[in-house]
C-alpha positions as CSV (number, residue, x, y, z in Angstrom):
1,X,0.0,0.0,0.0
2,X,1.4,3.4,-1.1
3,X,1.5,6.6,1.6
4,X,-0.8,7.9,-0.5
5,X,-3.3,4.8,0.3
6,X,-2.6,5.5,3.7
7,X,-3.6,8.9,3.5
8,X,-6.6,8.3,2.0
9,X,-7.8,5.4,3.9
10,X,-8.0,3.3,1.1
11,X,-8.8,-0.1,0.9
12,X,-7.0,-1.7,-1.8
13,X,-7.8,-5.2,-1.5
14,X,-11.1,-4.0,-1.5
15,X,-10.7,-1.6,-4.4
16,X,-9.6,-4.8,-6.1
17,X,-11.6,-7.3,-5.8
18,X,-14.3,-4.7,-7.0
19,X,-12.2,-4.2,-10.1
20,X,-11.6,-7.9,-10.8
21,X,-15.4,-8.6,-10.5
22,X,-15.5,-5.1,-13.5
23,X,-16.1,-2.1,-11.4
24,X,-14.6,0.5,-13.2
25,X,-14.6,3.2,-11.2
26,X,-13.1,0.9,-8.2
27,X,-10.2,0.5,-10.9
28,X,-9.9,4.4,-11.6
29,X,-9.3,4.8,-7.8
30,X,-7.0,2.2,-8.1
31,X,-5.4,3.8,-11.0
32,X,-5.5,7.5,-8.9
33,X,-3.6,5.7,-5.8
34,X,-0.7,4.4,-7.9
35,X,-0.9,6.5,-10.8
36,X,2.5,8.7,-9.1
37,X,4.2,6.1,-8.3
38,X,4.0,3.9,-11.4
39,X,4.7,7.2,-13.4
40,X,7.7,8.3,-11.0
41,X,9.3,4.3,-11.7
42,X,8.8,4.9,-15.1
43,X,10.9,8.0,-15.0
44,X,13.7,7.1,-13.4
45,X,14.0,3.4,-15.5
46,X,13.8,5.2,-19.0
47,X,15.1,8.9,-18.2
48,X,12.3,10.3,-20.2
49,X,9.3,12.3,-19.0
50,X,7.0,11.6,-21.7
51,X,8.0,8.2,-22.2
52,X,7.6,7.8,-18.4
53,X,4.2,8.5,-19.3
54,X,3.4,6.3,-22.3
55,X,4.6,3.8,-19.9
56,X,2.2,4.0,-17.1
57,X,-0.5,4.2,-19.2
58,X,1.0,1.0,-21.2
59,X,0.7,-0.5,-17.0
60,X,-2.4,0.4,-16.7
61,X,-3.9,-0.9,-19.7
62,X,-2.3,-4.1,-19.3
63,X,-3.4,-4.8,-15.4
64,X,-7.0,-3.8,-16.7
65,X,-6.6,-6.7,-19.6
66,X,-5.0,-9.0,-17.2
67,X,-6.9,-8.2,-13.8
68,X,-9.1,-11.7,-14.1
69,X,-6.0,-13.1,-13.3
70,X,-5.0,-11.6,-10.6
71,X,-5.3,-14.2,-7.6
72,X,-5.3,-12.0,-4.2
73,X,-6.8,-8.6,-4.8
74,X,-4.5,-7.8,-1.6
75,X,-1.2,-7.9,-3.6
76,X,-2.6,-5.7,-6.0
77,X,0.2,-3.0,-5.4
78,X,2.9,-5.3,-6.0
79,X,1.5,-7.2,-8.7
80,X,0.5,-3.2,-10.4
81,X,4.5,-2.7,-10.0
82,X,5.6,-6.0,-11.5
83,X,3.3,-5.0,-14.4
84,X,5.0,-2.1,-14.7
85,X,8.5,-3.4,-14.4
86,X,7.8,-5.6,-17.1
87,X,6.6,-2.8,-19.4
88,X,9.6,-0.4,-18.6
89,X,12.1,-3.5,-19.5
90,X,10.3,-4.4,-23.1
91,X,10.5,-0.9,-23.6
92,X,14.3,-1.2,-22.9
93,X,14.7,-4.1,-25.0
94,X,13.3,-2.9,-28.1
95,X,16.1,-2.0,-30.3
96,X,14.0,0.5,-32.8
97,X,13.7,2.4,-29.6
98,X,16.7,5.2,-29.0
99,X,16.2,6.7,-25.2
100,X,15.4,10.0,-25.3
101,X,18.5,11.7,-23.3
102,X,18.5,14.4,-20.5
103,X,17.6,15.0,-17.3
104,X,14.7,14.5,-15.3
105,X,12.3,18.0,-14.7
106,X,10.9,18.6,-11.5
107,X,6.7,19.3,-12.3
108,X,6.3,21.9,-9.4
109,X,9.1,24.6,-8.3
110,X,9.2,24.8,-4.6
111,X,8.6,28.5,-3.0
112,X,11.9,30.1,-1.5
113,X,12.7,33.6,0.3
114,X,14.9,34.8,-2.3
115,X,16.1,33.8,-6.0
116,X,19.2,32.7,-4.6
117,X,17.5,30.1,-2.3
118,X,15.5,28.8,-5.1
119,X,18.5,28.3,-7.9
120,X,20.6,26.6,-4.7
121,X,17.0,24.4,-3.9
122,X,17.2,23.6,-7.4
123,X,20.4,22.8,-8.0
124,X,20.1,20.3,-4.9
125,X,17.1,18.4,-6.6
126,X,19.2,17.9,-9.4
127,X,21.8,16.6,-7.6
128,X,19.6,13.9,-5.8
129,X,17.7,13.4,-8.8
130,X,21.3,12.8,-11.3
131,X,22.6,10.5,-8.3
132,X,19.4,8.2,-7.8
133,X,19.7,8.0,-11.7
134,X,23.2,6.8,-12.0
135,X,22.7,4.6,-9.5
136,X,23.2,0.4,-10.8
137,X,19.3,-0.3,-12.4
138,X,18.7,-2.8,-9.4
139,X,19.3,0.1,-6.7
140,X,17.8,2.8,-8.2
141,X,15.0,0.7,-8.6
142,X,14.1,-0.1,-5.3
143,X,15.4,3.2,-4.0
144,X,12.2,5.0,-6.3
145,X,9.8,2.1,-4.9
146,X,10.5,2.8,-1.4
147,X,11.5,6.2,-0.8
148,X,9.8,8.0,-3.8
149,X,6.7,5.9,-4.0
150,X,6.2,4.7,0.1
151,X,6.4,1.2,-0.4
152,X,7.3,-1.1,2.3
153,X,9.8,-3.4,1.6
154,X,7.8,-6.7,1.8
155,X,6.0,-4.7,-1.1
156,X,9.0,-3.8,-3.1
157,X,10.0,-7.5,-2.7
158,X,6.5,-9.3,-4.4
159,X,6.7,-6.4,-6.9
160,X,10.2,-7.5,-7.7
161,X,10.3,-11.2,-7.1
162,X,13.1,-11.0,-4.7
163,X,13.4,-11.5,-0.9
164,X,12.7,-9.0,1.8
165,X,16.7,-9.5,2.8
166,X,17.6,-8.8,-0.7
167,X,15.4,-5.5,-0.7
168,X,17.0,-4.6,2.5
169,X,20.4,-5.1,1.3
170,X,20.2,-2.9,-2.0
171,X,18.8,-0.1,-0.2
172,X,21.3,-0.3,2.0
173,X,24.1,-0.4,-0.2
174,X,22.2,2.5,-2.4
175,X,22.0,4.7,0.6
176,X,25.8,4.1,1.0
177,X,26.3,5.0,-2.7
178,X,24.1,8.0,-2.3
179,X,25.6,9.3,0.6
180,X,28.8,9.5,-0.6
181,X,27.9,11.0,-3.9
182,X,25.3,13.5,-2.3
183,X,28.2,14.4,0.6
184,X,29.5,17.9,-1.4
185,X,25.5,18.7,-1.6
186,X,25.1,18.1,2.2
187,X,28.0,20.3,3.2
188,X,27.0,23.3,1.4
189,X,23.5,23.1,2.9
């Protein structure tokens, strides 16, 4: 379950099972409670804002086609992710495709006191931003599940098909990483 489920109070499993059995409006407030997240995955595997889009949408088609199948309405989040995973890595694969370079644009400025603030608050963003995306595809991966998009790492784990330990472990060694590439950023704060 996202923070964003939490928030909400929204019952996924419930939301679900509604949407398996063709409720289409429980599956739009499925799609609103993971829409970020799945888009935010997106952009950070392919580096590309509008592909990042096509993307989730491609995820979202694709869980509605293949929701019959989905066993245990209470792993939809991870089973939404592993959807999405899949998409993001055929979309990797295909070699007609070129990835659209450059970096990643925040949507929304933050407010600051004074210009100087805001170019320095800026500046930060794209450091964090640059070093979650040159992080090793495995890392980044579950450092955008679980600090960008709230999941837990039992989550992250089903969505990935990978042990909890192993989830713990990356994030571990990704913090590391970051840390020690974010460390200049830090000081100057």
């Amino acid at each position: 379950m996202t923070r964003d489920d939490v928030e909400r109070g929204t019952d996924v499993a419930a939301l679900a099972a509604a949407a398996r059995a063709g409720d289409r409006e429980a599956f739009g407030r499925l799609l609103e409670a993971h829409e970020r997240g799945i888009y935010t995955l997106a952009a950070y595997a392919v580096g590309s804002l509008e592909d990042a889009a096509d993307l989730a949408q491609t995820t979202f088609v694709k869980a509605w086609q293949a929701l019959p199948e989905l066993r245990e309405p209470a792993t939809f989040t991870a089973w939404l992710y592993r959807i999405a995973r899949n998409a993001v890595r055929d979309y990797q694969r295909g070699a007609a495709r070129q990835l659209r370079a450059g970096p990643l644009r925040a949507a929304a400025r933050e407010s600051a006191d004074s210009a100087e603030a805001e170019v320095l608050s800026a500046e930060r963003r794209q450091a964090v931003r640059g070093a979650v995306a040159s992080l090793p595809p495995q890392h980044r991966e579950v450092v955008v599940l679980h600090h960008l998009n709230g999941l837990d790492v039992k989550t992250i784990g089903e969505a990935l098909g990978i042990p909890t330990n192993t989830v713990i472990s990356r994030l571990a060694r990704a913090r590391q990483t970051l840390r020690r590439k974010l460390t200049s950023v830090v000081q100057e704060s």
